[in-house]
N, CA, C and O atoms as CSV, one atom per row, in Angstrom:
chain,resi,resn,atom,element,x,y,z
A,1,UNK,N,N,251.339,-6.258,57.783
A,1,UNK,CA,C,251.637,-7.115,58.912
A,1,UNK,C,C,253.080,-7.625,58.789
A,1,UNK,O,O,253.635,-7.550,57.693
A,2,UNK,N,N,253.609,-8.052,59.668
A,2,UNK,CA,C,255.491,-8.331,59.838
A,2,UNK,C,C,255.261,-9.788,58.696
A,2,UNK,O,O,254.383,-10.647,58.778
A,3,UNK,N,N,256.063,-9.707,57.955
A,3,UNK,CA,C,256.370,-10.450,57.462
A,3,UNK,C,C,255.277,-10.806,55.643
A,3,UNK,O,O,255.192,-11.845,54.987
A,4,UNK,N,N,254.710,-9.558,55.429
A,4,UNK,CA,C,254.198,-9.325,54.572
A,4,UNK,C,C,255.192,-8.879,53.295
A,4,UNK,O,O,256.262,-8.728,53.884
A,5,UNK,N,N,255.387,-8.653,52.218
A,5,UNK,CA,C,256.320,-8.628,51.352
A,5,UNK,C,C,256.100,-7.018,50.645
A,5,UNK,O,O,255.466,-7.071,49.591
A,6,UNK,N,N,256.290,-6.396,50.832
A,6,UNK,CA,C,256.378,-4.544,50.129
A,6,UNK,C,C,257.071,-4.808,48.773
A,6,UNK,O,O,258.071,-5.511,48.627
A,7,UNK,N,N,256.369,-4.112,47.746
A,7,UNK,CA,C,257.395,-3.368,46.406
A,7,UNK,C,C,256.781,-2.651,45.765
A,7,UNK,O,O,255.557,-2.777,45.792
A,8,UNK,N,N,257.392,-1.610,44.931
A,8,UNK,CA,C,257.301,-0.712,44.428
A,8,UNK,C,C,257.255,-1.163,43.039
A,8,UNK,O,O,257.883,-2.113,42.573
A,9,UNK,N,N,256.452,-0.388,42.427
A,9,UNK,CA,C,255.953,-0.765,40.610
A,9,UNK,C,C,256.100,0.791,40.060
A,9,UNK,O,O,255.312,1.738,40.065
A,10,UNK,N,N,256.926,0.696,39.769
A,10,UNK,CA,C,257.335,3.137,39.145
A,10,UNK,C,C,257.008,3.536,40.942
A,10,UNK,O,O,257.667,3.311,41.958
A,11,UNK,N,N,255.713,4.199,40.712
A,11,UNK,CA,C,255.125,4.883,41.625
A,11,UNK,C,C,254.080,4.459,42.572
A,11,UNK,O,O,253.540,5.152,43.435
A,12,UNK,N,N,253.786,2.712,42.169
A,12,UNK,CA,C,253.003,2.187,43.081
A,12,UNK,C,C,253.673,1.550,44.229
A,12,UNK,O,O,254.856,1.259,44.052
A,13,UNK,N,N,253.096,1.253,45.477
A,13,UNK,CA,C,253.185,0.475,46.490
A,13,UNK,C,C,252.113,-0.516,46.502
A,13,UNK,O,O,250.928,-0.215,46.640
A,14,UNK,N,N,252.565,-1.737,46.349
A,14,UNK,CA,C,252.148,-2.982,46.662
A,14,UNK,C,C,252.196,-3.880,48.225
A,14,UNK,O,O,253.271,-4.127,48.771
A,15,UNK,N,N,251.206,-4.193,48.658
A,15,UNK,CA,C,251.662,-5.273,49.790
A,15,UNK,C,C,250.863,-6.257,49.234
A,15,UNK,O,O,249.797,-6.058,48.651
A,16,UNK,N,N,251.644,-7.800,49.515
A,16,UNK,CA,C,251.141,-8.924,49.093
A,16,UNK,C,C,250.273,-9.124,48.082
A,16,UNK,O,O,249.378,-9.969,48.113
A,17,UNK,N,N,250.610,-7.990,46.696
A,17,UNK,CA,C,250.152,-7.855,45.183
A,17,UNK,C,C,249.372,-7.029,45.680
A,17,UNK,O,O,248.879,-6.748,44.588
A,18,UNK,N,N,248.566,-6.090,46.696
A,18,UNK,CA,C,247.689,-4.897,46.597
A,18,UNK,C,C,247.993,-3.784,46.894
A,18,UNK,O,O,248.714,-3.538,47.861
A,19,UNK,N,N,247.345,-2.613,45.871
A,19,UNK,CA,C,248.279,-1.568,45.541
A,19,UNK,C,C,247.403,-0.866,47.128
A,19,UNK,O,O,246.292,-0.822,47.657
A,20,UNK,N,N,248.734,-0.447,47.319
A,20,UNK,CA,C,248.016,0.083,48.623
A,20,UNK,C,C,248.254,1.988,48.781
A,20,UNK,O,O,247.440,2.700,49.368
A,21,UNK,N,N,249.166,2.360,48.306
A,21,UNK,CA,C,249.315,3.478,47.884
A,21,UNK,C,C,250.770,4.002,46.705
A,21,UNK,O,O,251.691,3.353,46.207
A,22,UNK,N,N,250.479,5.063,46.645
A,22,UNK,CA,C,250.834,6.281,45.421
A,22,UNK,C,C,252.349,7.311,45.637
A,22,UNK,O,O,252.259,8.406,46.191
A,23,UNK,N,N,253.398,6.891,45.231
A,23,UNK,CA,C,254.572,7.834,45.416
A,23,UNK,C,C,254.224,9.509,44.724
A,23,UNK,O,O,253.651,9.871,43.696
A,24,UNK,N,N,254.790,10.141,45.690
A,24,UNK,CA,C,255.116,11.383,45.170
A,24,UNK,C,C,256.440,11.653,44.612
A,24,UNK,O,O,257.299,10.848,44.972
A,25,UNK,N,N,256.764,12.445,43.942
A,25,UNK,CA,C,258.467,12.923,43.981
A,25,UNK,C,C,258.652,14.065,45.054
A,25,UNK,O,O,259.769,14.270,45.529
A,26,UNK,N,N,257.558,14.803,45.432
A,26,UNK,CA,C,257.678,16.294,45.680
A,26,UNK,C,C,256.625,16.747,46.703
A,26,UNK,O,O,255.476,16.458,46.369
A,27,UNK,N,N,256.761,17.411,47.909
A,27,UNK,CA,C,255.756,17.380,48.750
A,27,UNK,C,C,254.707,18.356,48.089
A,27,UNK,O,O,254.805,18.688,46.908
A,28,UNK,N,N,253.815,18.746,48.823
A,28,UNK,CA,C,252.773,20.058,48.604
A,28,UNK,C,C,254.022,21.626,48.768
A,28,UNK,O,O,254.019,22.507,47.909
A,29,UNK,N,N,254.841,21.665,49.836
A,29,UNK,CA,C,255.696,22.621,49.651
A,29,UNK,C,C,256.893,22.534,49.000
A,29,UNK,O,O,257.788,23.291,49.376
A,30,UNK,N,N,257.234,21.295,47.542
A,30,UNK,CA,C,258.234,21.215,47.274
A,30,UNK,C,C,259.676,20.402,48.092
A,30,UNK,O,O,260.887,20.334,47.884
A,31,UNK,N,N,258.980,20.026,48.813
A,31,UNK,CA,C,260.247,18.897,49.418
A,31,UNK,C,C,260.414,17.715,48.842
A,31,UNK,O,O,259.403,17.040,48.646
A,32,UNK,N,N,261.828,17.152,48.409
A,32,UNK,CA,C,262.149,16.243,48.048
A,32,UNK,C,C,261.660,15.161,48.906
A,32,UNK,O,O,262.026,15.187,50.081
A,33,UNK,N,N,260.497,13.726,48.307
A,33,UNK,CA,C,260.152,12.651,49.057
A,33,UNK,C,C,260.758,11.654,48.772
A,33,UNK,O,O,260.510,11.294,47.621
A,34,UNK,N,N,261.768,10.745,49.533
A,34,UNK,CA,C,262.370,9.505,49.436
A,34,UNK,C,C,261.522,9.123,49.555
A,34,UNK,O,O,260.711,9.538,50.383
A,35,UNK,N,N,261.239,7.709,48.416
A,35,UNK,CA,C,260.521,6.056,48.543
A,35,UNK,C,C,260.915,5.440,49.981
A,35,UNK,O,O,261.986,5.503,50.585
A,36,UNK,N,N,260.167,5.063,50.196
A,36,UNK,CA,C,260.495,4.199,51.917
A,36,UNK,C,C,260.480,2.781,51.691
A,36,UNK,O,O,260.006,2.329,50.649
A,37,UNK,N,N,260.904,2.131,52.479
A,37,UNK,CA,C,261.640,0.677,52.160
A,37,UNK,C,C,261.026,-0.592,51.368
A,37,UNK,O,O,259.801,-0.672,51.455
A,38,UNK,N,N,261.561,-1.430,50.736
A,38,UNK,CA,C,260.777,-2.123,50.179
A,38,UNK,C,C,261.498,-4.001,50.768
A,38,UNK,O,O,262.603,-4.253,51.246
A,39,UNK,N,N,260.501,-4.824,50.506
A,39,UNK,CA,C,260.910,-6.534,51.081
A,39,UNK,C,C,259.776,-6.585,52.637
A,39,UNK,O,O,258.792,-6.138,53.226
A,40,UNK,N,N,261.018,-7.612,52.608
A,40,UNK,CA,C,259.531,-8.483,54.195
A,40,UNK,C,C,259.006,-7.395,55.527
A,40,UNK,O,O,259.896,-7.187,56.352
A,41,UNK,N,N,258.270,-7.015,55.674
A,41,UNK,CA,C,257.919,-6.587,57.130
A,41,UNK,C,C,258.760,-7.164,58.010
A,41,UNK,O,O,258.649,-8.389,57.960
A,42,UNK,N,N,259.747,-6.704,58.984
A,42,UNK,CA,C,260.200,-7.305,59.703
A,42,UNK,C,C,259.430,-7.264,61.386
A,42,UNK,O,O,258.792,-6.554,62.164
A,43,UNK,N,N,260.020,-8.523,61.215
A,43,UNK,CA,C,259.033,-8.941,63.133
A,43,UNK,C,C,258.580,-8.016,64.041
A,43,UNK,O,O,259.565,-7.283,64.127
A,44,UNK,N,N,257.769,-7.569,64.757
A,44,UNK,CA,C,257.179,-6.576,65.529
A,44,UNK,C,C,257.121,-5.167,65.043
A,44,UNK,O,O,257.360,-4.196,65.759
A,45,UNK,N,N,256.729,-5.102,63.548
A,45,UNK,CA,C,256.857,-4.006,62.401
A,45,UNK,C,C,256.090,-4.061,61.554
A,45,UNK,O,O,255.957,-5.236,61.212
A,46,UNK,N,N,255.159,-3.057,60.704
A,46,UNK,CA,C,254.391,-2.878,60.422
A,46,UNK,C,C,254.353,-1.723,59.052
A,46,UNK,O,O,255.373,-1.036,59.011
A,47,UNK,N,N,253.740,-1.546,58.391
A,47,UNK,CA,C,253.814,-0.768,57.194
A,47,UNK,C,C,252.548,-0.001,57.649
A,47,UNK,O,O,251.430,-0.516,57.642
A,48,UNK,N,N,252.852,1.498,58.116
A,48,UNK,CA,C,251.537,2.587,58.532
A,48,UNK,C,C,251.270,3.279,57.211
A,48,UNK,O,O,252.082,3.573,56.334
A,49,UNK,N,N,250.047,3.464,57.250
A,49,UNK,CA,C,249.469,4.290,55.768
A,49,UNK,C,C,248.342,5.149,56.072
A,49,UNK,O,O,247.736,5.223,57.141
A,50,UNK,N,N,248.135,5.791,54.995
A,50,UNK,CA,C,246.914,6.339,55.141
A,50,UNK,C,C,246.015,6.595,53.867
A,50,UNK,O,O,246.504,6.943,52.792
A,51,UNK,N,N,244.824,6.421,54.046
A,51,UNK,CA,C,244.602,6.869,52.656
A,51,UNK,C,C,244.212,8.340,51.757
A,51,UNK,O,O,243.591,8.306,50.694
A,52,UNK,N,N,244.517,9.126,52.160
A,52,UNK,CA,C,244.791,10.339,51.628
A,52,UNK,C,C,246.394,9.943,50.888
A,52,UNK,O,O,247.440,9.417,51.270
A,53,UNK,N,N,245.892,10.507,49.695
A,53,UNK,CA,C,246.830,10.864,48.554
A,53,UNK,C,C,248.137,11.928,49.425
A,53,UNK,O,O,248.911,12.396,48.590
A,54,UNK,N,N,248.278,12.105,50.034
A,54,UNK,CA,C,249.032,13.249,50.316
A,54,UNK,C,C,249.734,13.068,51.512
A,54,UNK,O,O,250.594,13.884,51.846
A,55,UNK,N,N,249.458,12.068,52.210
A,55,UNK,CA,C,249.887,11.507,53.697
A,55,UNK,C,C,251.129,11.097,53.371
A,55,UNK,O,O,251.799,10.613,52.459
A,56,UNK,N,N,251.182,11.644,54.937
A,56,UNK,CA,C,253.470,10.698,54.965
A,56,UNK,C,C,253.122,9.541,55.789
A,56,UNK,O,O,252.374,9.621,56.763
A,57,UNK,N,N,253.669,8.482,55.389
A,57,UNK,CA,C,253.645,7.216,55.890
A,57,UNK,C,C,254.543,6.799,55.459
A,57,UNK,O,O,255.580,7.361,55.108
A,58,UNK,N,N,254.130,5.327,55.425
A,58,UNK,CA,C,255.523,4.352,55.335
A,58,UNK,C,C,256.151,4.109,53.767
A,58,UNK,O,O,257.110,3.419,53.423
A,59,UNK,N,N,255.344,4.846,53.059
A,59,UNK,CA,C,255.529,4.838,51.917
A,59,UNK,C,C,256.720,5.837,51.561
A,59,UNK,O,O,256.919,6.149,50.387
A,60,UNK,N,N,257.522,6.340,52.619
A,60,UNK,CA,C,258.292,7.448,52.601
A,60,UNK,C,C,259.432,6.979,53.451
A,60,UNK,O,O,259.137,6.344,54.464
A,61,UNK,N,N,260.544,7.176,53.212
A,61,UNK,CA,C,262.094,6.554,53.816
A,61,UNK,C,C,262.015,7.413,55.080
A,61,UNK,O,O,262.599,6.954,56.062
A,62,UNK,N,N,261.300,8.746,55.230
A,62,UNK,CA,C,261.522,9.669,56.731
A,62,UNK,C,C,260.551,8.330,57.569
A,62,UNK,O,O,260.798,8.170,58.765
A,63,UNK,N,N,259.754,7.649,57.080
A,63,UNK,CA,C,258.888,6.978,58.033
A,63,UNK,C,C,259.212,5.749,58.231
A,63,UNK,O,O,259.724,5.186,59.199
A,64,UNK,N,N,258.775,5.288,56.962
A,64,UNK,CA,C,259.754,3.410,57.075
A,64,UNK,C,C,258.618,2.772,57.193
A,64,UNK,O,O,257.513,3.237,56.915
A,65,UNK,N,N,258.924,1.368,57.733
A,65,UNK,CA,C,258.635,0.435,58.807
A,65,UNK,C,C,258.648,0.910,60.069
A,65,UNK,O,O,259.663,1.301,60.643
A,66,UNK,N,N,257.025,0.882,60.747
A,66,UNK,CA,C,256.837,1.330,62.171
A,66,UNK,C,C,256.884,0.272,62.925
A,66,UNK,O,O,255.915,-0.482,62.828
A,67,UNK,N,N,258.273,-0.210,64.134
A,67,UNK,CA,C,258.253,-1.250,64.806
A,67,UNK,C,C,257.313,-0.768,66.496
A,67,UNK,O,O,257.465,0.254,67.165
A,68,UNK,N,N,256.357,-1.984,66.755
A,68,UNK,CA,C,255.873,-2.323,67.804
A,68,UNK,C,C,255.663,-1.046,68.817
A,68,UNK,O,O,254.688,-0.423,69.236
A,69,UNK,N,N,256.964,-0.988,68.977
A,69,UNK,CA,C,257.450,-0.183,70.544
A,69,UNK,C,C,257.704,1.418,70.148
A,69,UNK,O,O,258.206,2.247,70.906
A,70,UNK,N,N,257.357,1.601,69.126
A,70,UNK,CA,C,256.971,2.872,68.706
A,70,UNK,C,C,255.970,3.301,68.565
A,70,UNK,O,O,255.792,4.487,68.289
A,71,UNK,N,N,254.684,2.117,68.778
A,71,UNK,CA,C,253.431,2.889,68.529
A,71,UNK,C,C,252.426,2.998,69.618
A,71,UNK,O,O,252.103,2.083,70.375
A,72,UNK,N,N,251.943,4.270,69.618
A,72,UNK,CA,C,251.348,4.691,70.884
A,72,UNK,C,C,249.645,4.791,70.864
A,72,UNK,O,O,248.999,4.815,71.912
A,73,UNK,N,N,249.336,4.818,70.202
A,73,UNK,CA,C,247.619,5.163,69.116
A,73,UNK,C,C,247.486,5.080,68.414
A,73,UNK,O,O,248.338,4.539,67.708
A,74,UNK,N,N,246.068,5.610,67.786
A,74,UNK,CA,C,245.514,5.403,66.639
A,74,UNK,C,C,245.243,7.036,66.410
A,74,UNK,O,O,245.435,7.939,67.225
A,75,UNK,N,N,244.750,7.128,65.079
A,75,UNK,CA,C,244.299,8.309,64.995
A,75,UNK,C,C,243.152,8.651,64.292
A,75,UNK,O,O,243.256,8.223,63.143
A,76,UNK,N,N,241.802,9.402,64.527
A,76,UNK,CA,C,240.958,9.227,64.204
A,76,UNK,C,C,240.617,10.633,63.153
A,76,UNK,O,O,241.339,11.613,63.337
A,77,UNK,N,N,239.688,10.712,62.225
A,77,UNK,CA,C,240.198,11.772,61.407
A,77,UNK,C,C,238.670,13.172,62.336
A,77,UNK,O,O,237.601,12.784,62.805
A,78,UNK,N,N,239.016,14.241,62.309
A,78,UNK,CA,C,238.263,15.005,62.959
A,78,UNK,C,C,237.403,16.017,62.144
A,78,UNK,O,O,236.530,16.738,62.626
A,79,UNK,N,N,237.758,15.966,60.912
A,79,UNK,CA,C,236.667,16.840,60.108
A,79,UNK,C,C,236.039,16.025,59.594
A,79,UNK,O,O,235.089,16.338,58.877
């Protein structure tokens, strides 16, 4: 939630002390994964996740912090 506090512990992600997910270095095809941002949620912004080990989210600098006016749905899992 905006204004929640993010950090990184090695390879963990924390929000407000709970580990919420798991850094990679390296995708499934070998792509280099930047850490994605760490400090306060900023206002109308949000930290997206998922819980699969393997998901790109916000835990990744290509994703970030997802503000407000970028988000369009939800997504529901189908298998």
């Amino acid at each position: 939630m905006p204004g929640d506090l993010v950090i990184r512990d090695g390879s963990v992600v924390r929000i407000e002390g709970r580990e919420v997910a798991r850094l990679k270095a390296v995708s499934k095809r070998g792509e280099k994964l930047v850490p994605g941002p760490v400090g306060r949620i900023p206002g109308h912004c949000y930290y997206l996740g998922t819980a699969h080990a393997d998901g790109f989210d916000s835990r990744y600098a290509d994703v970030g912090f997802v503000c407000q006016d970028r988000i369009v749905g939800t997504g529901d899992s189908v298998l």
